[in-house]
TORPA-4810 file (N, C-alpha, C, O; in nm, 3 decimals):
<nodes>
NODE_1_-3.017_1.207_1.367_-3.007_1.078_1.304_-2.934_0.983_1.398_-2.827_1.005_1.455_X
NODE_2_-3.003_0.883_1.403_-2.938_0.777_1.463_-2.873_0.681_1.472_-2.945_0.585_1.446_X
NODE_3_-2.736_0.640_1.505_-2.677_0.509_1.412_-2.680_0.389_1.400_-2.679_0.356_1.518_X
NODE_4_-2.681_0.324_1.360_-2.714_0.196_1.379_-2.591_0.106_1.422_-2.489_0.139_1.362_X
NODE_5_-2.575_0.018_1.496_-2.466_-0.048_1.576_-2.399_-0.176_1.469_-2.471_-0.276_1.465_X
NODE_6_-2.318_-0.180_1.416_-2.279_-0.224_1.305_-2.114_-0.368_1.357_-1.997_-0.331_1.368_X
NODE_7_-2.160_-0.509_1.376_-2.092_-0.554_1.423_-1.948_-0.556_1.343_-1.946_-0.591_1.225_X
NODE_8_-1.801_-0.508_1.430_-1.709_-0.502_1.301_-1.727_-0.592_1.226_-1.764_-0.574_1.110_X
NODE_9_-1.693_-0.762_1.305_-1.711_-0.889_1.183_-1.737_-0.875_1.095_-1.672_-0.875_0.991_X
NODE_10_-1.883_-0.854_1.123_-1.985_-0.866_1.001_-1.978_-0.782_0.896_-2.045_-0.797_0.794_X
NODE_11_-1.868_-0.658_0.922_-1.831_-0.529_0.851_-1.736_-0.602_0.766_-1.733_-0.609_0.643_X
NODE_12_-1.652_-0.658_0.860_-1.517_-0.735_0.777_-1.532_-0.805_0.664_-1.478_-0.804_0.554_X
NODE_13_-1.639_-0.881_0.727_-1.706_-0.988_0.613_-1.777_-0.948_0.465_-1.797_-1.005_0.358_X
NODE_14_-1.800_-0.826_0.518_-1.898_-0.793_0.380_-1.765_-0.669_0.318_-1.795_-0.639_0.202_X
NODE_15_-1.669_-0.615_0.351_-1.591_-0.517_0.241_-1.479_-0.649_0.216_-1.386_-0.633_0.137_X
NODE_16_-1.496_-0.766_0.282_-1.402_-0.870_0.209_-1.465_-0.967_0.075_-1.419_-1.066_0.018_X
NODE_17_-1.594_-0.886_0.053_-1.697_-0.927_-0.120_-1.635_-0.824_-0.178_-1.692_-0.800_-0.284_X
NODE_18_-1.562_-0.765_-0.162_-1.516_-0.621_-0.295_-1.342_-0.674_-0.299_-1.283_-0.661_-0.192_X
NODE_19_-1.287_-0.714_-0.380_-1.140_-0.765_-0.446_-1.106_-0.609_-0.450_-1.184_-0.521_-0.489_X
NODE_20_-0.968_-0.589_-0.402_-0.918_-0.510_-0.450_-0.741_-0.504_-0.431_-0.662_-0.569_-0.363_X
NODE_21_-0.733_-0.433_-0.490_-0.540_-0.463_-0.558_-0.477_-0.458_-0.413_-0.534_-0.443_-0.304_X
NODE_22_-0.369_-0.470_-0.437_-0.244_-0.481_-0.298_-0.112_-0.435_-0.364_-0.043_-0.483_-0.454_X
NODE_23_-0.100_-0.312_-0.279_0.047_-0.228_-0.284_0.116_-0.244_-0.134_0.072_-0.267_-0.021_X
NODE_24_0.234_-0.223_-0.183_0.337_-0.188_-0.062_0.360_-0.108_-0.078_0.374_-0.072_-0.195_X
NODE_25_0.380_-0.020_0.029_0.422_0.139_0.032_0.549_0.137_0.133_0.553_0.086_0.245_X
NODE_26_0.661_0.214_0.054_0.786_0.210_0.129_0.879_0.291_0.105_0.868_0.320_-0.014_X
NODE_27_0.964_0.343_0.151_1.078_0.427_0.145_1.199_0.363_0.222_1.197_0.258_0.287_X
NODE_28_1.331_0.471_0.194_1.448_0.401_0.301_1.417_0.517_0.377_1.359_0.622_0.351_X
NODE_29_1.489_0.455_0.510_1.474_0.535_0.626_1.656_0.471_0.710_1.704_0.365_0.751_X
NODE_30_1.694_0.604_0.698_1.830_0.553_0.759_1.894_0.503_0.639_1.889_0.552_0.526_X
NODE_31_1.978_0.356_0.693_2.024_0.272_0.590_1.920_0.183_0.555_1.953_0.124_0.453_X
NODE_32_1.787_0.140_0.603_1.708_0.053_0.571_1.568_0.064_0.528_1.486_0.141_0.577_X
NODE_33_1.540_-0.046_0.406_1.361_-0.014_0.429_1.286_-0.045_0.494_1.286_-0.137_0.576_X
NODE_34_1.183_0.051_0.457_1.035_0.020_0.554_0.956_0.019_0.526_0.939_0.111_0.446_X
NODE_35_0.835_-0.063_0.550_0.734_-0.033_0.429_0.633_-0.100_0.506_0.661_-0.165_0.606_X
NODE_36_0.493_-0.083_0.454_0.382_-0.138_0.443_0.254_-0.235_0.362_0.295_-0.247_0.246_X
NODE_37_0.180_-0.275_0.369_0.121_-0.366_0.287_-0.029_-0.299_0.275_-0.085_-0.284_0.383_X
NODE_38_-0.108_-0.254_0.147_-0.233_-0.185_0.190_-0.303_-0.237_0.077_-0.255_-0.236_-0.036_X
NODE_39_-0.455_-0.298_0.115_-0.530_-0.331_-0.017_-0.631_-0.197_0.005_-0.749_-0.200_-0.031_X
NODE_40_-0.582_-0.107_0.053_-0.726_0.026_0.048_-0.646_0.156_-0.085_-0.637_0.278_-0.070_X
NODE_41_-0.624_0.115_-0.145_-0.546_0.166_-0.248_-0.659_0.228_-0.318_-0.769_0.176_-0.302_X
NODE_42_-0.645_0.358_-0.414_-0.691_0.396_-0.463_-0.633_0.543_-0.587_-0.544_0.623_-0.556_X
NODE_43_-0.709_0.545_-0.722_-0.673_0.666_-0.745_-0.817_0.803_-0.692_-0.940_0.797_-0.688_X
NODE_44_-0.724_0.904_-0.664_-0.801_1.032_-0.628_-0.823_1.078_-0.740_-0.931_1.052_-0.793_X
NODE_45_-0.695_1.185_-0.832_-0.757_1.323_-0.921_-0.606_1.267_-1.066_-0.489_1.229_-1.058_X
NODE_46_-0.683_1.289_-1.155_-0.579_1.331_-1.241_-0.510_1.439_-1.273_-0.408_1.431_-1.341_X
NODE_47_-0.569_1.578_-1.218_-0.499_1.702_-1.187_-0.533_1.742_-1.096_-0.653_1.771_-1.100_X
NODE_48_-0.465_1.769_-0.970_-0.312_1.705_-0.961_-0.342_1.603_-0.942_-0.446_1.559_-0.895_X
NODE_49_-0.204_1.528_-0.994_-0.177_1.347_-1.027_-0.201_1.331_-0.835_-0.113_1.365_-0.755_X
NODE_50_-0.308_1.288_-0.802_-0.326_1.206_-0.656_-0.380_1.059_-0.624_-0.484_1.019_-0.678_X
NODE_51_-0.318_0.992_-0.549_-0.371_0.822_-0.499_-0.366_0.858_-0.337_-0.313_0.949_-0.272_X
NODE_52_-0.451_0.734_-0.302_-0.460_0.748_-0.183_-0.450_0.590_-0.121_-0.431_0.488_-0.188_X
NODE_53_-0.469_0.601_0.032_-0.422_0.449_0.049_-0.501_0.450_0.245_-0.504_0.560_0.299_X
NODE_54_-0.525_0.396_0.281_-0.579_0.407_0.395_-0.509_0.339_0.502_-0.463_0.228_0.476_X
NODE_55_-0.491_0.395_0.636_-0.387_0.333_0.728_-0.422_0.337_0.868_-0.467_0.439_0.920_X
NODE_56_-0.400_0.213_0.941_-0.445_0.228_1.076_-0.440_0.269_1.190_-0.373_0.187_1.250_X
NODE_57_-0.478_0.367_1.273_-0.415_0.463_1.340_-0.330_0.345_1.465_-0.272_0.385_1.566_X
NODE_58_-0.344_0.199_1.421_-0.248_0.086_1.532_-0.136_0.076_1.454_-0.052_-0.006_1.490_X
NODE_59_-0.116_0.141_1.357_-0.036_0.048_1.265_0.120_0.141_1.332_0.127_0.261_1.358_X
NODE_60_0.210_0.052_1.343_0.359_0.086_1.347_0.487_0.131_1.293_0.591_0.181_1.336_X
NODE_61_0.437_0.093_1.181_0.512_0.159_1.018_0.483_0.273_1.028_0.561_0.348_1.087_X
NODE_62_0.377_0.315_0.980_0.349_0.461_0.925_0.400_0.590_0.999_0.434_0.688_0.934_X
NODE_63_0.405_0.590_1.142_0.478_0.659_1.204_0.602_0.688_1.167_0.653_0.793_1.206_X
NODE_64_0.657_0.619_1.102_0.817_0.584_1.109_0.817_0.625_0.941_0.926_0.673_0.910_X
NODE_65_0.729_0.617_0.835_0.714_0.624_0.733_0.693_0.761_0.655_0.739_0.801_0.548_X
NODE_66_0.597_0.825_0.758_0.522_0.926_0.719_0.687_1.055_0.736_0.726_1.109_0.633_X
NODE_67_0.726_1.071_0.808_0.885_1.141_0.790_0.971_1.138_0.659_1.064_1.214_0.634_X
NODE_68_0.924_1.036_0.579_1.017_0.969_0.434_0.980_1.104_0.340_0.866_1.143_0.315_X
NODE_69_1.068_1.147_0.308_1.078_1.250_0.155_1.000_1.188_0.093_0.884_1.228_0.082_X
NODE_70_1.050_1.062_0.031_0.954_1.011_-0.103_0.877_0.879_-0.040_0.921_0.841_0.068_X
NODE_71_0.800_0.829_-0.079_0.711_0.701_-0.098_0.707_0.622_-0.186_0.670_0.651_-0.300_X
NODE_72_0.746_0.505_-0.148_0.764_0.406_-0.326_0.603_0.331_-0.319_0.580_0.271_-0.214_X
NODE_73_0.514_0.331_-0.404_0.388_0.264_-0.391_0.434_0.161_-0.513_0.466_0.191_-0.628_X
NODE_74_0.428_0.029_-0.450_0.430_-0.068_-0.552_0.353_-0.120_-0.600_0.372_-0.229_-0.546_X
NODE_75_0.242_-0.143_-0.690_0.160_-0.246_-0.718_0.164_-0.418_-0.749_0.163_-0.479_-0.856_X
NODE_76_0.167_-0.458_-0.621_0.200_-0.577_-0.656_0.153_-0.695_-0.732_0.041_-0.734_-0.697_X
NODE_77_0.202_-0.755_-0.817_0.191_-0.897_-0.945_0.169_-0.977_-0.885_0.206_-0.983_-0.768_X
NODE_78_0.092_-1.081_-0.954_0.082_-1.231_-0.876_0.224_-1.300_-0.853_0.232_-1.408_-0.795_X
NODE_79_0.343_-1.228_-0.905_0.479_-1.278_-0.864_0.493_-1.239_-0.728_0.560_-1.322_-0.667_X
NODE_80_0.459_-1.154_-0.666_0.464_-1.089_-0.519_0.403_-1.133_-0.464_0.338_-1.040_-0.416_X
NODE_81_0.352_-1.250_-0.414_0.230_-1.319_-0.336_0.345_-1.321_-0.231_0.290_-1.268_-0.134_X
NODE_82_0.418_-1.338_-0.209_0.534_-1.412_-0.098_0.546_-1.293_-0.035_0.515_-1.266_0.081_X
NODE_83_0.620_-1.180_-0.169_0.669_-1.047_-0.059_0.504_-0.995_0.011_0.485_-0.917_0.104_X
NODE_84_0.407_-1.064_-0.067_0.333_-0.935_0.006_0.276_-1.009_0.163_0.233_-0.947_0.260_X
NODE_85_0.292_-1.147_0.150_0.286_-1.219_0.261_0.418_-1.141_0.404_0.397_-1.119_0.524_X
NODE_86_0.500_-1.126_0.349_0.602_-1.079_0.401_0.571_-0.927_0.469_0.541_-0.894_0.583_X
NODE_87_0.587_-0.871_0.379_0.522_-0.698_0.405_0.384_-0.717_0.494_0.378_-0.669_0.607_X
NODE_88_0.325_-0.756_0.463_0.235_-0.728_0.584_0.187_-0.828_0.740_0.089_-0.824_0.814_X
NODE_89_0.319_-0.917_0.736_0.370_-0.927_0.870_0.442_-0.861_0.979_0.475_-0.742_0.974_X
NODE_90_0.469_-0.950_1.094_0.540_-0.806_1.154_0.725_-0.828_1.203_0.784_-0.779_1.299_X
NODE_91_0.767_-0.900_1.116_0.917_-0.910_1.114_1.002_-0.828_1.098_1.010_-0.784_0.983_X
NODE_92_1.075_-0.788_1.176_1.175_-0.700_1.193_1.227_-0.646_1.051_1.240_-0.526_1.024_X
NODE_93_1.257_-0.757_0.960_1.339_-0.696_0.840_1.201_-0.781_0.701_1.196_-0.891_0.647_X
NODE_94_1.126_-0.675_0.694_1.026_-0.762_0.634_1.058_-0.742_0.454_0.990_-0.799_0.369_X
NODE_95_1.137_-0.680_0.433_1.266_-0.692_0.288_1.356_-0.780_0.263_1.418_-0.785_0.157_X
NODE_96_1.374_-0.874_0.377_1.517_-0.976_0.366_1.419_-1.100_0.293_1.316_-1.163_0.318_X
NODE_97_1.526_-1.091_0.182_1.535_-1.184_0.043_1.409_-1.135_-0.037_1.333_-1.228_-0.063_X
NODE_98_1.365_-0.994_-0.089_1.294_-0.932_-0.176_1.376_-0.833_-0.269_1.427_-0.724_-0.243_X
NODE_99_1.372_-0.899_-0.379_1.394_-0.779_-0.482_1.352_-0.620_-0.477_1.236_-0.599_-0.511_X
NODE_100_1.427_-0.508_-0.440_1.377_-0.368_-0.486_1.493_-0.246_-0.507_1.611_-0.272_-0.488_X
NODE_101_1.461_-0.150_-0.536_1.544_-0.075_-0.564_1.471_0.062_-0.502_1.351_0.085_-0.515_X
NODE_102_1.561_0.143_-0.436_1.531_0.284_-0.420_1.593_0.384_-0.525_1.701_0.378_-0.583_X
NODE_103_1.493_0.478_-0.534_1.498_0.602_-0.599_1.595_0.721_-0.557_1.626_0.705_-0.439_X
NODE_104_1.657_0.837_-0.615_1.720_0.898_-0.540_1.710_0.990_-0.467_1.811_1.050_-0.429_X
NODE_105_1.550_1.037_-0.418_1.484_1.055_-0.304_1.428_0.976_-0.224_1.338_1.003_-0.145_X
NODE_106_1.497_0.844_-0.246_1.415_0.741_-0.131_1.301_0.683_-0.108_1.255_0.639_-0.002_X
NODE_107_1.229_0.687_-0.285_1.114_0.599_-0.250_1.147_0.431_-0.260_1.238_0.409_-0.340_X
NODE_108_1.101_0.330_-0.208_1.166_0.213_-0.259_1.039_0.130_-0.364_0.922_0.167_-0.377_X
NODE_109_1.085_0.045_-0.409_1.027_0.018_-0.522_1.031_-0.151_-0.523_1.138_-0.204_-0.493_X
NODE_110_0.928_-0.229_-0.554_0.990_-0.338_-0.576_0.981_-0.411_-0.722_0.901_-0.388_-0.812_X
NODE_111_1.046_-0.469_-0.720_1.095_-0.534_-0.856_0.980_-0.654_-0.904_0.942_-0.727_-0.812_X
NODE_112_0.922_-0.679_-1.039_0.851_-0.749_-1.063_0.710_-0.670_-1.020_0.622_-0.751_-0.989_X
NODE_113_0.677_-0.556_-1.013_0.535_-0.498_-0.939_0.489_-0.434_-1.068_0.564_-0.366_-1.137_X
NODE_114_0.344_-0.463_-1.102_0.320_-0.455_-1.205_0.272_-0.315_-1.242_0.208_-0.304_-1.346_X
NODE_115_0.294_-0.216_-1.173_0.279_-0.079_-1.193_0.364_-0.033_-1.068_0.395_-0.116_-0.983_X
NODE_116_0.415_0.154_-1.052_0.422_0.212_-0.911_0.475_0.320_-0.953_0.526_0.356_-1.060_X
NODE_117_0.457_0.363_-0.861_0.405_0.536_-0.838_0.539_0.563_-0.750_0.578_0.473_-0.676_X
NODE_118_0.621_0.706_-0.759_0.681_0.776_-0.664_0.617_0.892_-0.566_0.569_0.968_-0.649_X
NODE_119_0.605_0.916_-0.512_0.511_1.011_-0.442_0.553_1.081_-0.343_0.670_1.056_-0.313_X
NODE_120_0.492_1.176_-0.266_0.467_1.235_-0.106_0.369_1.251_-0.085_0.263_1.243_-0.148_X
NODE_121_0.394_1.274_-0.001_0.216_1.256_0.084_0.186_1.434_0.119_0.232_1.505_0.209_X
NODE_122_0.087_1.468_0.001_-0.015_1.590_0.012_-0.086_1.618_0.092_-0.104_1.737_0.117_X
NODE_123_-0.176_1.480_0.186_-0.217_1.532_0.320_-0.290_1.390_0.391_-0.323_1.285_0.336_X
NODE_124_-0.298_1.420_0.500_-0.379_1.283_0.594_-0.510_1.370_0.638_-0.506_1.491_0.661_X
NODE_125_-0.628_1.287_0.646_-0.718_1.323_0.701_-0.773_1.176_0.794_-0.778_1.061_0.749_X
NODE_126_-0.804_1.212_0.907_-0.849_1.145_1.000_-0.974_1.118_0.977_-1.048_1.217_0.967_X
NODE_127_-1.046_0.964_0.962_-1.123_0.937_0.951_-1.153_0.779_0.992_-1.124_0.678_0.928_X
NODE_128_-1.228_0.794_1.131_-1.263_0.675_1.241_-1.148_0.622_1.262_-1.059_0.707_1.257_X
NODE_129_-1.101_0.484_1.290_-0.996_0.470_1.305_-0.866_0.426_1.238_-0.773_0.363_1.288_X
NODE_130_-0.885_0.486_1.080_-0.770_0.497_1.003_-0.777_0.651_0.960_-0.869_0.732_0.958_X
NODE_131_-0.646_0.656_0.928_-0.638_0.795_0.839_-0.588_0.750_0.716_-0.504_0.662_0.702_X
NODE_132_-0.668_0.843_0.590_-0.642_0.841_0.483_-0.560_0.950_0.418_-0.582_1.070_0.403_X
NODE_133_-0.421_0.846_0.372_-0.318_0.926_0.303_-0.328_0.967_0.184_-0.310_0.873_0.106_X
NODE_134_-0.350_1.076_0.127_-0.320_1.129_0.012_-0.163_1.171_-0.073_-0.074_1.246_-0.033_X
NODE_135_-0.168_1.120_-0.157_-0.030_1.098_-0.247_-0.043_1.184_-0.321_-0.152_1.213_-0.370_X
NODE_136_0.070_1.247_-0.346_0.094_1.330_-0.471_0.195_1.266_-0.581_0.315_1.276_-0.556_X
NODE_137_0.147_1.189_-0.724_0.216_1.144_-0.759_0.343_1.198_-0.810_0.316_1.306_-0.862_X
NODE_138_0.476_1.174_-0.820_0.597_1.228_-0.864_0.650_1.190_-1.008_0.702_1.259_-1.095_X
NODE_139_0.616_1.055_-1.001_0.693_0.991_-1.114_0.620_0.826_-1.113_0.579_0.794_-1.002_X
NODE_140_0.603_0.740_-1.204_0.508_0.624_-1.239_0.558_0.561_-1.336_0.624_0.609_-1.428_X
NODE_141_0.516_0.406_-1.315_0.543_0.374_-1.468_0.423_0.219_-1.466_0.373_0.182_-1.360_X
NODE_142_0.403_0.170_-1.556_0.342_0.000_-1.546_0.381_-0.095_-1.636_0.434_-0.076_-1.746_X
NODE_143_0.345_-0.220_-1.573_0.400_-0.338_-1.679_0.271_-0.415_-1.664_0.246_-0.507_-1.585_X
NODE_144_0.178_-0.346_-1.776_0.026_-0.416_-1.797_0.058_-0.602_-1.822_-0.029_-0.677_-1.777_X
NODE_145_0.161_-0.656_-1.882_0.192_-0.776_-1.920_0.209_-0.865_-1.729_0.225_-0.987_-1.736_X
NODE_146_0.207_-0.844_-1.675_0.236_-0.847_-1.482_0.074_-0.862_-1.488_-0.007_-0.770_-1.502_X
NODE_147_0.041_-1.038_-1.471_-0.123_-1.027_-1.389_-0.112_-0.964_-1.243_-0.023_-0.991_-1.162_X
NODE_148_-0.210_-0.881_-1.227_-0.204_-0.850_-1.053_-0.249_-0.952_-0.954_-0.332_-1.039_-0.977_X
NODE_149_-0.193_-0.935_-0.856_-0.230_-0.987_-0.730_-0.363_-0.917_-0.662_-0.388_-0.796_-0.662_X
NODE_150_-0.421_-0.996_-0.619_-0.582_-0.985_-0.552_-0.593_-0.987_-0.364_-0.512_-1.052_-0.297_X
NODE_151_-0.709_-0.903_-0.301_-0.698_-0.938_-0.206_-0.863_-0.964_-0.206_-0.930_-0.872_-0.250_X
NODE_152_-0.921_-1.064_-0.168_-1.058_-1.072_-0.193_-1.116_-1.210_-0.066_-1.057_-1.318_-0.058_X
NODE_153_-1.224_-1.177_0.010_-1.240_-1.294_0.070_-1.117_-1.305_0.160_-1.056_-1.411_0.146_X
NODE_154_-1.052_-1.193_0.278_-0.961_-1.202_0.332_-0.870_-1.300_0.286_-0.835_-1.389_0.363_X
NODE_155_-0.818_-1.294_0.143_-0.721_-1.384_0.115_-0.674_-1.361_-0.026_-0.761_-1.330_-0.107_X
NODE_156_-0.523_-1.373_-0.077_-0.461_-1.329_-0.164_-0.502_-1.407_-0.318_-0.526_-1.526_-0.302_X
NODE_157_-0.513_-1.366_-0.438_-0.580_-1.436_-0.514_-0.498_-1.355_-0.635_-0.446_-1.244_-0.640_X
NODE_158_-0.513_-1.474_-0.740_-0.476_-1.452_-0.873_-0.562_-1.432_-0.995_-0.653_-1.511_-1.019_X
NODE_159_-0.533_-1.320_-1.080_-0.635_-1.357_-1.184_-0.575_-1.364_-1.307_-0.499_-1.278_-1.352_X
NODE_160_-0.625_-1.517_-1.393_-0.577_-1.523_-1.498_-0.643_-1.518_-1.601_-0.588_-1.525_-1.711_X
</nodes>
């Protein structure tokens, strides 16, 4: 079988017609957090409780992340448009002036996120040039009353 040559753009362009949610994923590390910004979010299995989240084998966080005991997955609210602008830049302290709290295995969490998950990570599998993390959930909770935040049309969106 033969493949067909698939321009990224045009790849970009067309999985940016499918909206889908935006989490930060983070833990402390040291004295500080660290975290990431991912709209490839997903749930896996309800037994065992698994989510998954997809990550770029460029990305700089995850290295530094993937060592963390726990994982805080936040689901972020249309109140988080700012942090999530934040989180998925590349500023040194991309937490300074964001509400969150860590867990007492170190997942971090942020405040106002309209669902999130505690987790570790059950396994990575390599696939093209991201690998997909699998979560094992620990502990969860949601605040269905929290509209979510959107990522759709390479760009952050609200639904009311």
């Amino acid at each position: 079988m033969t493949s067909l040559a698939i321009d990224p753009h045009r790849l970009r362009h067309v999985f940016g017609a499918f909206p889908s949610g935006v989490v930060a994923v983070a833990a402390v590390l040291g004295d500080r957090p660290a975290g990431l910004l991912a709209s490839s979010f997903t749930s896996v299995s309800l037994d065992p409780p698994l989510v998954s989240f997809c990550v770029a084998h460029t990305s700089t966080t995850w290295p530094v992340l993937r060592d963390a005991r726990r994982l805080g997955v936040s689901i972020l609210s249309g109140e988080l448009e700012q942090a999530g602008r934040r989180l998925a830049g590349k500023s040194a302290d991309r937490f300074a002036g964001l509400s969150w709290r860590a867990t007492d295995d170190g997942a971090v969490l942020l405040e106002q996120a309209s669902g999130w998950f505690e987790t570790s990570i059950d396994q990575e599998v390599r696939a093209g040039d991201h690998d997909i993390v699998v979560l094992r959930v620990q502990d969860l909770d949601a605040h269905h009353d929290l509209s979510p935040l959107v990522f759709h049309g390479s760009r952050f969106r609200h639904l009311t």
